[in-house]
C-alpha positions as CSV (number, residue, x, y, z in Angstrom):
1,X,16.8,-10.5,-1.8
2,X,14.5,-8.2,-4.3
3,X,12.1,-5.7,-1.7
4,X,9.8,-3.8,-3.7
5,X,6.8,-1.5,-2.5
6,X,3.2,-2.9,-4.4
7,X,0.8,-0.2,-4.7
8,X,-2.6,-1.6,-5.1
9,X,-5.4,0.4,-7.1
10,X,-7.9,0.9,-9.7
11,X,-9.9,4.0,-11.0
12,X,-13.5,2.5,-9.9
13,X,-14.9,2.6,-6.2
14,X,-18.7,2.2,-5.3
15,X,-17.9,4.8,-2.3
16,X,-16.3,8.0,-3.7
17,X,-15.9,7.2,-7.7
18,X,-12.8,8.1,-9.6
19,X,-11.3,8.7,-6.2
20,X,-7.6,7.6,-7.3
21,X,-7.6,10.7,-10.1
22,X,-9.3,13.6,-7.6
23,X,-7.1,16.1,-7.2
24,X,-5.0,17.7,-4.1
25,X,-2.7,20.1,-4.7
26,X,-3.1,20.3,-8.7
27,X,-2.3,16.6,-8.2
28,X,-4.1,13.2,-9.0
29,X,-4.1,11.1,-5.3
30,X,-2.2,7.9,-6.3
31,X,0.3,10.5,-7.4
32,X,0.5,11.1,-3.9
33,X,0.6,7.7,-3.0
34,X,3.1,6.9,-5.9
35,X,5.3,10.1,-4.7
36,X,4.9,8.5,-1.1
37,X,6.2,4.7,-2.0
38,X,9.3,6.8,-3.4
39,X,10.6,7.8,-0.6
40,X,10.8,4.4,1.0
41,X,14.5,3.7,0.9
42,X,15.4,0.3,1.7
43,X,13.5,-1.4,-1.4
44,X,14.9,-2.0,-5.0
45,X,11.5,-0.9,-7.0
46,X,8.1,0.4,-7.0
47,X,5.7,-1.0,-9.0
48,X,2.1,0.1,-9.5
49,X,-0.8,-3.3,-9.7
50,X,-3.6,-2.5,-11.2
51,X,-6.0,-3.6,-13.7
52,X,-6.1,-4.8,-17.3
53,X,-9.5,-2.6,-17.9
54,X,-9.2,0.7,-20.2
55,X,-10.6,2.7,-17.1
56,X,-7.6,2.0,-15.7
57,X,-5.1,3.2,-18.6
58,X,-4.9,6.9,-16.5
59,X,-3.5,5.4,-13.9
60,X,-0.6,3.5,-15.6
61,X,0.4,7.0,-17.2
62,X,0.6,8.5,-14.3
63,X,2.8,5.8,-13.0
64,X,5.2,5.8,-16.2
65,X,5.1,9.5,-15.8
66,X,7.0,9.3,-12.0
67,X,9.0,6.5,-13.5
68,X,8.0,3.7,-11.6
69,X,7.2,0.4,-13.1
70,X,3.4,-1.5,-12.7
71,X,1.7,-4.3,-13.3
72,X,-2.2,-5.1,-15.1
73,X,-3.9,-7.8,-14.0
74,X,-6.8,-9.2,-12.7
75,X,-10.0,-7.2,-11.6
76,X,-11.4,-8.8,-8.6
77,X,-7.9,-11.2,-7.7
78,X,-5.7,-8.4,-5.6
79,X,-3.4,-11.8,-4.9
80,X,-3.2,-12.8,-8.6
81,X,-2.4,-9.4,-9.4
82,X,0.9,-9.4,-6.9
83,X,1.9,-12.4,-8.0
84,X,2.1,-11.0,-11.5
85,X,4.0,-8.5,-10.2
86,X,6.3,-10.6,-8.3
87,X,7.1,-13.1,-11.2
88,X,7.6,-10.2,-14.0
89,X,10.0,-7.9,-11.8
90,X,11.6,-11.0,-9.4
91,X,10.6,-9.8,-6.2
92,X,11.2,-11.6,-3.1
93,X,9.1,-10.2,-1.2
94,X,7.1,-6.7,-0.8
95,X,5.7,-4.2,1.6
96,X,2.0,-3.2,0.3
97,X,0.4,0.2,0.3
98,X,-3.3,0.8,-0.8
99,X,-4.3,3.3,-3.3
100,X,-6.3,4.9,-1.3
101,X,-3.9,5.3,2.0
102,X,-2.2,8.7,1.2
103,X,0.0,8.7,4.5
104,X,0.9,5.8,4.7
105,X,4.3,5.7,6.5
106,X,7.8,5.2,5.0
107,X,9.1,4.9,8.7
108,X,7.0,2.0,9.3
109,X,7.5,-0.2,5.7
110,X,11.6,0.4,6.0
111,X,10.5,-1.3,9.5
112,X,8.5,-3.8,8.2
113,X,11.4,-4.7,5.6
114,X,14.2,-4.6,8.1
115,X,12.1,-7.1,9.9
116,X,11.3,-9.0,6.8
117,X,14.9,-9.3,6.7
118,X,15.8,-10.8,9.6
119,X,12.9,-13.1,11.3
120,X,12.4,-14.4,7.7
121,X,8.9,-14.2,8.5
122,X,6.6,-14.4,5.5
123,X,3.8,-12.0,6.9
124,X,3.6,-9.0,8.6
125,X,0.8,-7.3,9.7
126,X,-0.1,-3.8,11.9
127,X,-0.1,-4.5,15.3
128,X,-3.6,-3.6,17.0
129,X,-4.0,0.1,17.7
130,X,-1.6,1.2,14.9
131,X,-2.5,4.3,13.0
132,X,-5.4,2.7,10.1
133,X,-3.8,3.8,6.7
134,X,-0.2,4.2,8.2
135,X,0.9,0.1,7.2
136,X,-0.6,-2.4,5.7
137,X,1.7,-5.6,5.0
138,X,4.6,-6.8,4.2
139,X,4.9,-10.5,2.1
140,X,7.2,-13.0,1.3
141,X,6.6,-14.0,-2.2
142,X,6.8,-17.3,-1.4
143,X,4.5,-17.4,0.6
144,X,2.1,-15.4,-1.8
145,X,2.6,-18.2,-4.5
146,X,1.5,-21.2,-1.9
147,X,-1.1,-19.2,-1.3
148,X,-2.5,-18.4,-4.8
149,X,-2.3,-22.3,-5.4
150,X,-4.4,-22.8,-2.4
151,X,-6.8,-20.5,-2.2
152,X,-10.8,-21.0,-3.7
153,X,-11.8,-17.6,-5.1
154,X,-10.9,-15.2,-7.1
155,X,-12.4,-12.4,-5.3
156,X,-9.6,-11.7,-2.4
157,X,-10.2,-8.1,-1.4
158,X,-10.0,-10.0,2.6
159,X,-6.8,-11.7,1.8
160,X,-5.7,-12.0,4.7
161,X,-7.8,-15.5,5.6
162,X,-5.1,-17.0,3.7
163,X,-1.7,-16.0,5.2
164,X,-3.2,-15.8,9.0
165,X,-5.8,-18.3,9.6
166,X,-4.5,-21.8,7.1
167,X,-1.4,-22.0,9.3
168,X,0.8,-22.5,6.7
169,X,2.7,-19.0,7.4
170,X,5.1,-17.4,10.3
171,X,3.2,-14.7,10.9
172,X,4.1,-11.5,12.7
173,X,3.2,-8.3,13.8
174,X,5.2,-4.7,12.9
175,X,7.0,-4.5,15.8
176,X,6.6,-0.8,16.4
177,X,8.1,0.8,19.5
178,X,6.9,4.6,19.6
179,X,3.9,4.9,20.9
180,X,3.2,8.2,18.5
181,X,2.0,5.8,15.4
182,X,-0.9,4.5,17.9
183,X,-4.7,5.7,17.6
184,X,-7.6,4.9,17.6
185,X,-8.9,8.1,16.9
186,X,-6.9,9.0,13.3
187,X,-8.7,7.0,10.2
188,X,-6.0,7.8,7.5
189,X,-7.9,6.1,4.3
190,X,-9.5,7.8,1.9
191,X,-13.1,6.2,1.3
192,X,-15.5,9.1,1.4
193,X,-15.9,12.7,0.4
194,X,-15.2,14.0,3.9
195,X,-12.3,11.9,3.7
196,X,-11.1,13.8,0.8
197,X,-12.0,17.4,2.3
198,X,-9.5,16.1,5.5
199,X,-6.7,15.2,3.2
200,X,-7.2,18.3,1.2
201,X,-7.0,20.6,4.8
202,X,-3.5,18.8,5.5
203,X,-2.4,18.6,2.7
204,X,-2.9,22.6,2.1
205,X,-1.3,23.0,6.3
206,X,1.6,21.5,4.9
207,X,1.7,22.6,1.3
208,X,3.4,19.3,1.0
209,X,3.1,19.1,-3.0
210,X,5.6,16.4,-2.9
211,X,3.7,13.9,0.3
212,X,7.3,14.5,2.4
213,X,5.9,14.9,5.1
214,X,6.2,12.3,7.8
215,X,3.5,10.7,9.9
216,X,4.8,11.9,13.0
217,X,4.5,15.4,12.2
218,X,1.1,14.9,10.4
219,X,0.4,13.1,14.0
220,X,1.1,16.0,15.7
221,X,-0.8,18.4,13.8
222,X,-4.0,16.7,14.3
């Protein structure tokens, strides 16, 4: 089976504007995030899914400049968008991570896709109390095309209606023994300006120019 890692952005947000191209480190953030998905080792490809809009041409640079593939589609339909991505490159099934999640955990998606792998579930979603911006999902592409035929809106920023509550899906939680990626009290998402000064501070602790550093050690710092 074809694993990939989607990474899901765009340049606009209402929040904290041009947040994807602010710089940490002399570097744009999805070049974190894009430098990030590369270490993930038990997938075949990274690809970038974004939009078709000129605002968004930055972004696809930056992503042929690391060498990873994308994918330009529609604005407001996140699902249509990854199942563009899934047809072009052949991907069975994918492990997401959200622009704006710059720790987001390599452990944890090489979990999810080892689990992918053997339940054959076609959802996978963080268990409650996981780290916030440490996982997202993981989805079989099948399942991603039943639900794109089903669905009754284009706007699917809460897409997760479809897979978990129309009973079509074996669902499943990350199944995450170590209690060390649990919290309630770490928000690891970058939504507003303070968000940025707290990714700046570790970042700079670290002087991890390349985002190696793994969640368990950023846990421990904070």
């Amino acid at each position: 089976m074809k694993k990939a890692v989607f990474i899901t952005v765009r340049s606009d947000s209402s929040r904290l504007p041009n947040k994807a191209l602010m710089k940490i480190l002399g570097k744009p953030t999805i070049e974190m995030v894009i430098l990030r998905a590369k270490q993930v080792s038990k997938v075949d490809d990274v690809v970038l899914c974004t939009t078709d809009r000129p605002l968004d041409d930055e972004i696809v640079h930056i992503a042929e400049r690391q060498g990873i593939k994308y994918f330009r589609g529609s604005l407001e339909d996140k699902l249509l968008r990854w199942q563009g991505a899934a047809k072009k490159y052949d991907i069975d099934f994918f492990a997401t991570m959200d622009g704006d999640d710059l720790f987001c955990d390599p452990e944890l998606i090489e979990l999810g896709v080892r689990q992918m792998e053997k339940s054959g579930c076609d959802y996978i979603k963080a268990p409650p109390g996981l780290i916030c911006g440490s996982f997202t999902y993981c989805i079989k592409a099948s399942a991603l095309e039943k639900v794109c035929s089903i669905k009754n809106t284009q706007d699917t920023e809460m897409m997760w209606v479809y897979f978990e509550d129309t009973g079509f899906f074996k669902v499943s939680h990350l199944e995450v023994k170590d209690s060390v990626f649990f919290s309630d009290n770490i928000r690891l998402t970058l939504d507003y300006l303070e968000d940025f000064e707290f990714f700046t501070k570790v970042f700079e602790h670290f002087g991890c120019v390349n985002n190696d550093v793994p969640l368990r050690r950023i846990v421990d710092y904070l």
